[in-house]
C-alpha positions, 0 to 999 in steps of 0.5 A, a space after each residue: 908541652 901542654 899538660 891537663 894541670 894546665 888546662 884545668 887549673 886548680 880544678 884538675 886536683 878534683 878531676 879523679 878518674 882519666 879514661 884511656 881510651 881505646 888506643 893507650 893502656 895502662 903502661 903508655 899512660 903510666 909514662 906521664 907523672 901527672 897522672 900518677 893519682 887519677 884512676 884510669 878507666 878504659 871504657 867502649 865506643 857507644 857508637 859501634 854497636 858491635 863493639 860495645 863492651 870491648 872495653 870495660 871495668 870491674 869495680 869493687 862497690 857495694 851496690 851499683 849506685 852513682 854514689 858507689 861508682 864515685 867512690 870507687 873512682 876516688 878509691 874511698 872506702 874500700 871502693 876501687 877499680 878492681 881491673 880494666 880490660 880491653 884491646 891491646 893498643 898495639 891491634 889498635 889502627 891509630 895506636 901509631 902514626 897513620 898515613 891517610 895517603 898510603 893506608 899506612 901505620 908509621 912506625 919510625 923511632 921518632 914521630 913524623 909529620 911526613 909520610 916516610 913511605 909515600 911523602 903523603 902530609 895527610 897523616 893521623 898522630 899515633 897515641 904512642 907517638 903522642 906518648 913518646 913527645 908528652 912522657 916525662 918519666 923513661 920508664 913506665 912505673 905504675 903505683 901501687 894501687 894502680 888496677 890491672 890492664 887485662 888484654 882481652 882479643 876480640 873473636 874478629 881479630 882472630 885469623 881464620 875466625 869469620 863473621 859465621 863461625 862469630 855468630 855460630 858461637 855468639 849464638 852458643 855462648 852469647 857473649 865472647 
């Protein structure tokens, strides 16, 4: 299995912070010892504009600075990451295997190469299933330190909630 200590040498002990990603969290990552030290960040895609800000954190600094951010990413001087929010993995379209064939999540016990349901071998790798192969703890066990993962639903993912009402209460509220 390859790991990041692997990949980056001696440098991976000067990495502070690994971002999560829009389909993992803090419990799939806390499953990886290796990553027991690092600040986890979870954090948007720029390039869908509607997105932007699903995904963020709070930081305890005090002032918004570079210097500030560094220190809260390396949790120095009472500077932290305070909590990350974001979507549930699980609402995520490749948080498991998906068949590009079927259009299909894959949700068997052990990661599959081949579609179960339509024989497809056009399939994306989950992040759970890419979990479940790299963990090397049975269990999560996140340090103490470890900031909060806050799930947070989008309005669009609620049933019955369409594009008009969205904008009806973006245009009251601003934000969601």
């Amino acid at each position: 299995t390859t790991r990041l200590k692997r990949i980056f040498k001696e440098k991976f002990d000067r990495i502070p912070a690994i971002e999560l990603g829009l389909s993992a969290d803090t419990y799939l990552a806390d499953k990886i010892s290796e990553l027991e030290n690092k600040t986890f960040l979870t954090n948007s895609d720029a390039h869908s504009l509607p997105k932007i800000a699903r995904e963020y954190n709070k930081m305890e600094v005090e002032s918004i600075s570079f210097e500030e951010v560094v220190k809260a990413l390396k949790n120095q001087e009472g500077r932290r990451i305070v909590a990350n929010y974001g979507l549930d993995p699980k609402l995520g379209k490749y948080h498991r295997t998906y068949c590009d064939d079927c259009e299909q999540s894959i949700e068997t016990k052990e990661p599959v190469e081949t579609c179960p349901m339509c024989g497809g071998k056009n399939v994306t790798f989950g992040v759970f299933d890419r979990i479940e192969l790299i963990k090397d703890k049975p269990n999560t066990q996140s340090p103490e330190n470890r900031p909060p993962y806050i799930y947070q639903v989008p309005l669009g993912f609620i049933p019955g909630v369409g594009g008009k009402t969205v904008e009806k209460l973006l245009e009251n509220f601003e934000t969601e």
